[in-house]
C-alpha positions in Angstrom: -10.3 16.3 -26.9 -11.9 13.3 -26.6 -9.9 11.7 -23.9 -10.2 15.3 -21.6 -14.3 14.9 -22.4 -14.3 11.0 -21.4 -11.7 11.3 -18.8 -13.9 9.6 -15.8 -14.1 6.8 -17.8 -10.5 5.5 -17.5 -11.9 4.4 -14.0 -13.3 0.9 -13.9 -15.5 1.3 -10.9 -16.9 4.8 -12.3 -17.1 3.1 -15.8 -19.1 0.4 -14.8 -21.2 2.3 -12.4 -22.4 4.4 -15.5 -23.4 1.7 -18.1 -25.7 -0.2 -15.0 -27.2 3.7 -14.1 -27.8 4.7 -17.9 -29.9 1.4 -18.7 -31.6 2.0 -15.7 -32.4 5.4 -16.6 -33.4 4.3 -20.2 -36.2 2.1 -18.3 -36.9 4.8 -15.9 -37.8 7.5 -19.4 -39.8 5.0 -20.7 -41.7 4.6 -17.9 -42.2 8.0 -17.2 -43.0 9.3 -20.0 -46.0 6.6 -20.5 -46.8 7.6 -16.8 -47.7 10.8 -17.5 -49.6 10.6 -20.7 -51.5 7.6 -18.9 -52.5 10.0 -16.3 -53.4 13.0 -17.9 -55.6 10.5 -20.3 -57.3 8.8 -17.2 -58.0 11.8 -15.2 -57.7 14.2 -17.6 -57.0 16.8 -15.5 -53.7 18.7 -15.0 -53.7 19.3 -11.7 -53.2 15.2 -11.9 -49.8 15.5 -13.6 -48.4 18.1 -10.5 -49.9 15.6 -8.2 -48.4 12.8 -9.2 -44.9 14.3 -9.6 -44.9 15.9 -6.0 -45.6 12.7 -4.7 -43.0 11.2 -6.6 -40.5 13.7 -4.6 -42.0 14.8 -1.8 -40.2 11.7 0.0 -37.2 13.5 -0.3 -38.1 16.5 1.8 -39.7 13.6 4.4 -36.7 11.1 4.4 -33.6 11.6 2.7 -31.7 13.3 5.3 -32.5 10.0 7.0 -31.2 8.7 4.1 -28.0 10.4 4.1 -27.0 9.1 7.5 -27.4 5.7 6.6 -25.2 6.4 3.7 -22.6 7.5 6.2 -23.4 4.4 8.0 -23.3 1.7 5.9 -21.9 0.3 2.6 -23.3 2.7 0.0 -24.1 0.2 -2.7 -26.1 -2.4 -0.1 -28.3 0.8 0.3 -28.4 1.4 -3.4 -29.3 -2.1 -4.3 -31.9 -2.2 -1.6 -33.5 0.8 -3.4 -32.8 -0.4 -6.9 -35.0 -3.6 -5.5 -38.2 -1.9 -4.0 -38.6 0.4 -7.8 -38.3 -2.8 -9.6 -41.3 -4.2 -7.6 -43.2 -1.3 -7.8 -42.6 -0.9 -11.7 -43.9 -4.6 -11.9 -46.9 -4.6 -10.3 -48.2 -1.4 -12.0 -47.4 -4.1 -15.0 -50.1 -6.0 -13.6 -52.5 -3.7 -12.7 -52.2 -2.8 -16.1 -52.7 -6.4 -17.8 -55.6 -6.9 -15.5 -56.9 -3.9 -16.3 -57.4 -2.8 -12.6 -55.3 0.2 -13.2 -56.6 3.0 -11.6 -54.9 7.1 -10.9 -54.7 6.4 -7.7 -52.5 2.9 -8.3 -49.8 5.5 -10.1 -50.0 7.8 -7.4 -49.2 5.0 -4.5 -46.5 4.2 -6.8 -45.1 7.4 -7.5 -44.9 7.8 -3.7 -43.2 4.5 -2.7 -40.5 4.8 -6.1 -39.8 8.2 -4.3 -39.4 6.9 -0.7 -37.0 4.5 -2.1 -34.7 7.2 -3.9 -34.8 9.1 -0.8 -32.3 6.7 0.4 -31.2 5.8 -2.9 -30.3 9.0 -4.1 -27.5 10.2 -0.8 -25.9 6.9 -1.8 -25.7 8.0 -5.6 -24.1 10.6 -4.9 -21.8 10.1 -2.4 -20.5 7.2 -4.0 -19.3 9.0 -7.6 -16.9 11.0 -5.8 -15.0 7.6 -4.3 -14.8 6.1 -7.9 -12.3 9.0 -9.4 -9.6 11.0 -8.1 -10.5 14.8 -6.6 -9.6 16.9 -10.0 -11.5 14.4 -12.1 -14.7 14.9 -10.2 -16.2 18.0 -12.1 -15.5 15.7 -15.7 -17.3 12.6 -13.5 -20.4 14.4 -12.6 -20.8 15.9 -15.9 -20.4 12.3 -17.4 -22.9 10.9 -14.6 -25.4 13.9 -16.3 -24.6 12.4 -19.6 -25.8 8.9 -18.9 -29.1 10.2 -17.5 -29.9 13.2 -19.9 -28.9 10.3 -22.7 -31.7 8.5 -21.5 -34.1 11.5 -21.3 -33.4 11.3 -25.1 -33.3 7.4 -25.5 -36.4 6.3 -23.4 -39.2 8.8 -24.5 -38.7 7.6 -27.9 -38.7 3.9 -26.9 -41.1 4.8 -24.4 -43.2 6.7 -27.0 -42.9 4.1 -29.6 -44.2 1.2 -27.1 -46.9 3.0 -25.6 -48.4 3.6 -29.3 -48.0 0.5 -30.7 -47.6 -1.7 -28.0 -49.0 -0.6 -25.0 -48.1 1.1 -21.9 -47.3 -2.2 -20.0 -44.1 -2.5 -21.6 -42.6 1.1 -20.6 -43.3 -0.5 -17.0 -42.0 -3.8 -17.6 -39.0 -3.1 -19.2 -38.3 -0.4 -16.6 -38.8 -3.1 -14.0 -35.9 -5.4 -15.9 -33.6 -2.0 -16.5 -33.1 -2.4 -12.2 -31.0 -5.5 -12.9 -27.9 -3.8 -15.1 -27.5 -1.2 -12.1 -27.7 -4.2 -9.5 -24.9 -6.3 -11.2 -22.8 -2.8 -11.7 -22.9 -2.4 -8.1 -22.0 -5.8 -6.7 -18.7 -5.4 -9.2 -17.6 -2.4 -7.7 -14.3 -1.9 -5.3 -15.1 0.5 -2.9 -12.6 2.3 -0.5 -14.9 4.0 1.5 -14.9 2.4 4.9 -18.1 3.9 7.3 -17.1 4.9 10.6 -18.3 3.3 13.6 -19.8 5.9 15.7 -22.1 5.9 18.8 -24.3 8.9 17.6 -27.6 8.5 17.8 -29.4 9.8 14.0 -30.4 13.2 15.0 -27.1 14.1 16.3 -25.1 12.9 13.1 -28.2 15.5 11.2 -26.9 17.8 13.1 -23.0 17.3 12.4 -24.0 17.7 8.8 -26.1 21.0 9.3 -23.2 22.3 11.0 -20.8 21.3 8.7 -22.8 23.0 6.0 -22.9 26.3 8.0 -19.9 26.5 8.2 -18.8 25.7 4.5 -18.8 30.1 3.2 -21.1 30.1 0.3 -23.1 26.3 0.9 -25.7 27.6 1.8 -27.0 29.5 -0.9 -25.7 27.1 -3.2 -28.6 24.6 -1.5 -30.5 27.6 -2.0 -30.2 28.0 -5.6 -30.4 24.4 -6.4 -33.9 24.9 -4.3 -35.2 27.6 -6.4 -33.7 26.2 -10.0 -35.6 22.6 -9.9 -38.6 24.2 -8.5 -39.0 26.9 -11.1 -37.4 25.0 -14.3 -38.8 21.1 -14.0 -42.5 22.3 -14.1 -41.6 23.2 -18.1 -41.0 19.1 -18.5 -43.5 17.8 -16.0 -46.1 19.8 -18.0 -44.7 19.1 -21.6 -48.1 16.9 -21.8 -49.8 19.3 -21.3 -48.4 22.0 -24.4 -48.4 19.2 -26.9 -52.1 18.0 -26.2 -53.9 21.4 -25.1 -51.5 23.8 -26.5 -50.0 22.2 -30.4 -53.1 19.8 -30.2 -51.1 17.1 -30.8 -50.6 13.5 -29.7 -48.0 11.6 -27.5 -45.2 11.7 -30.2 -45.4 15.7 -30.1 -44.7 14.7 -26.1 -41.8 12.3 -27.1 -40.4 15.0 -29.5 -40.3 17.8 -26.9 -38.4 14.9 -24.3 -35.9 14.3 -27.1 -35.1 18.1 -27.6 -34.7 18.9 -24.1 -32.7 15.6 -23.2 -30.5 16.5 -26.7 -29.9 19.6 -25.0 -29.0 18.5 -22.1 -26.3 15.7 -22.9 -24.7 18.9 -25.2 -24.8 20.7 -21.8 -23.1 18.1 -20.0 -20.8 17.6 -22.7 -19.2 20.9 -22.9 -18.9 20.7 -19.1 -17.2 17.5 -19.8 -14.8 19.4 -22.1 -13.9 22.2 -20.1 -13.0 20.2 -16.8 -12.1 21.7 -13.6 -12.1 25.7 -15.0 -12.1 28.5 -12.8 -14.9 30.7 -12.0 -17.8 27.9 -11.7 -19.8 30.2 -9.5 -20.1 32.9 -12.1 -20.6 30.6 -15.1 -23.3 28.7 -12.9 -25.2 32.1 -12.6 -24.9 32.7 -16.0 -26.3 30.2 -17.5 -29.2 30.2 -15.0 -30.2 33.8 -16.2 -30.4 31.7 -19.8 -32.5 29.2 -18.2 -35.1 31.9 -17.1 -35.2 33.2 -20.9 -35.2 29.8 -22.2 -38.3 28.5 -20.3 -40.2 32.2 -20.9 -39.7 32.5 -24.8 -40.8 28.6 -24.8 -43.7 29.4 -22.7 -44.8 31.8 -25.1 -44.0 30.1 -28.6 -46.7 29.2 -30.8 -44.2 27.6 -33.2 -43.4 23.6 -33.1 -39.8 23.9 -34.1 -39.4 26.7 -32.4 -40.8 25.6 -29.1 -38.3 22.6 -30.0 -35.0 24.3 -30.5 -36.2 26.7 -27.2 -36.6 22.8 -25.6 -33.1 22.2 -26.5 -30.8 25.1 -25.3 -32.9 25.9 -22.1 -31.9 21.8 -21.5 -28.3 22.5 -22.5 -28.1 25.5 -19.8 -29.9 23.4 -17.3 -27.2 21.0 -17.2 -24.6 23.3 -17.2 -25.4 25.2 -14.0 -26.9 22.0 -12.5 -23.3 20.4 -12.7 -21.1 23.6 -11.7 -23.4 23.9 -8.7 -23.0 20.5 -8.2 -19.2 20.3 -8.5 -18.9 23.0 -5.7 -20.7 21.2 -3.7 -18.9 17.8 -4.0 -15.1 19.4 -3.9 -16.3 21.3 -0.9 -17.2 17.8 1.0 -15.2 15.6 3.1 -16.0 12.0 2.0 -17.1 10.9 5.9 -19.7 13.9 5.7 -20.6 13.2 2.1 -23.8 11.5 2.1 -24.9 13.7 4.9 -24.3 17.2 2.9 -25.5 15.4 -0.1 -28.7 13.9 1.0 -29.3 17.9 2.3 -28.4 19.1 -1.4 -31.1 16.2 -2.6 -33.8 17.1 -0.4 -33.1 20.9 -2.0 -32.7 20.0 -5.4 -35.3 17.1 -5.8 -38.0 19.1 -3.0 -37.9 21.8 -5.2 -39.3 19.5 -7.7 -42.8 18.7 -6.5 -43.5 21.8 -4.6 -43.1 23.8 -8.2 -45.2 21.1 -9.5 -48.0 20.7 -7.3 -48.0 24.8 -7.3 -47.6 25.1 -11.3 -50.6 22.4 -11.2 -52.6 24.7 -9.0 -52.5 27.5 -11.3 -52.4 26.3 -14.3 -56.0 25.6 -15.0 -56.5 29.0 -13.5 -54.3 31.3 -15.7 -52.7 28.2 -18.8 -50.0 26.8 -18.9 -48.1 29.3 -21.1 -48.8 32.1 -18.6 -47.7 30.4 -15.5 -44.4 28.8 -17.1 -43.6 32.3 -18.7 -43.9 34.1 -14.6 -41.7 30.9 -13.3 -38.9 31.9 -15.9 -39.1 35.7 -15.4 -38.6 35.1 -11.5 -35.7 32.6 -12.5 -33.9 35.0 -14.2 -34.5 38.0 -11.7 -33.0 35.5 -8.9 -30.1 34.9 -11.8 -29.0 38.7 -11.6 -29.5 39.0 -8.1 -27.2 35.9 -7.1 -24.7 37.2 -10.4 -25.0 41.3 -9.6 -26.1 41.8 -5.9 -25.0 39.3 -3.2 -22.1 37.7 -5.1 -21.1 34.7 -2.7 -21.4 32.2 -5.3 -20.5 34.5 -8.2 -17.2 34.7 -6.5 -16.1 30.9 -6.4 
């Protein structure tokens, strides 16, 4: 069992590509979550919070199809160190606004926006790169490991994160973020790749165009993109706004925060895990729907909970079903993808799945000091689950793969 659940690992490449991602991703939690609570205490408005996130993304929707033709282009880990290189930079000089105590909203937001210009071209590369580091049937049990390492450190560095910004300030959730970037920089200059770019005359907009084309033309693609679209955009408000239930909801402090990262994140790796387990199984489409309809319950029953371990064990399965339709959708994706079209089709999948991110944000922001945040989160899982059915009962293009 244990060998079919850690099967990606028998790869060296893949292997040592996850241990320089996960400690990154560890520094990137911490940092995070102190980012947020340092925002909502500065401003103390929500609206703040959406803000802040959909200018952390919105640079995906403005530059990663860019980014995905450069990833065609070039070698994918010069492009990944490149970006590892301009968050570690950013991550240190929020360190010293912070020891100066210059440190102002507006400092995190500037951030925010340059860390996200910087996975725009970071994140095509990511992805297309996985898929050269295993062989074809091990891809499903590679992405599910890859969700592992980061849902790991959803768990991991909120409580690190938590524990440093209590007791020893948030300038150490930025700084040790800032060191994290060197494990994924050393992972990457270790690695064999056999992906060769092609040399082509194209100008930019006409390799965009290949992609678009080549997604067309893919059956069911598109609505895949689609769904990824309308999952992030509808489920990540619940954990961009966790600050939000634990301080104006449970009137609690940032270790109420931590604890609802931790249960979500715990869920999470068990999601990933069991896709792990089960491999390449049939039916990915239907089981992808599936568990989305449990995502729109999930996120509406914890919306409305008035209960702390409740609201925590809610935290913790909607997490687990997150993951699992985030990696079936992504799986179809990937085995549907030639490698030369890969970063293309994958930075169009990112600008969906990440672009949901701060749209639903800013929007969940906008209304939430209007109606609370229980009664906007509870309307963003009802539509998830209607749009569950209708993919699972009434146009069944994915259902069917």
């Amino acid at each position: 069992m244990l060998r079919r659940v850690f099967k990606a690992f028998h790869y060296r490449d893949f292997r040592l590509l996850w241990i320089g991602a996960c400690t990154s991703s560890i520094g990137t939690w911490m940092q995070e979550m102190a980012q947020n609570w340092l925002v909502l205490e500065k401003s103390r408005d929500p609206f703040m919070l959406g803000l802040d996130d959909f200018l952390g993304n919105i640079p995906i929707l403005l530059f990663s199809l860019f980014g995905g033709v450069v990833a065609d282009r070039m070698d994918r880990r010069y492009l990944l160190i490149g970006s590892q290189l301009v968050q570690m930079t950013s991550a240190f000089t929020l360190v010293a606004l912070i020891v100066s105590g210059r440190l102002e909203v507006w400092h995190i937001l500037v951030s925010s926006f340059v860390v996200g210009t910087a996975q725009a071209f970071g994140g095509p590369a990511y992805s297309a790169l996985v898929p050269s580091l295993v062989e074809k049937e091990d891809l499903p049990n590679a992405i599910a490991l890859n969700s592992i390492q980061f849902n790991l450190a959803r768990v991991i560095g909120p409580v690190l994160g938590g524990l440093a910004l209590k007791y020893v300030g948030a300038a150490w959730c930025f700084g040790l973020n800032g060191l994290s970037f060197i494990a994924v920089i050393i992972s990457l200059s270790r690695l064999h790749i056999n992906f060769k770019p092609a040399r082509t005359g194209e100008s930019i907009l006409e390799s965009m165009k290949q992609g678009f084309s080549f997604i067309r033309t893919q059956g069911a693609m598109v609505t895949l993109i689609l769904i990824a679209f309308c999952m992030t955009a509808l489920a990540v408000p619940m954990i961009t706004f966790l600050p939000v239930f634990a301080k104006n909801v449970f009137q609690r402090d940032e270790m109420t925060y931590t604890l609802f990262l931790a249960a979500s994140g715990l869920g999470s790796i068990t999601g990933a895990l069991t896709v792990a387990a089960l491999g390449n199984i049939p039916n990915k489409g239907r089981v992808a729907l599936t568990m989305l309809v449990a995502l729109g319950i999930g996120i509406a029953s914890f919306s409305q909970s008035t209960s702390l371990p409740l609201s925590c064990l809610l935290l913790f399965c909607s997490g687990a079903v997150l993951m699992c339709a985030f990696a079936m959708i992504s799986s179809l994706v990937q085995l549907i993808t030639t490698n030369e079209m890969r970063g293309r089709v994958m930075s169009v999948y990112n600008v969906a799945f990440r672009g949901g991110m701060p749209l639903g944000s800013l929007i969940t922001g906008f209304l939430v000091p209007l109606w609370s945040a229980p009664t906007v989160l509870t309307i963003n899982g009802l539509v998830l689950l209607s749009l569950g059915l209708y993919f699972l009962l009434v146009q069944r293009r994915v259902a069917a793969l």
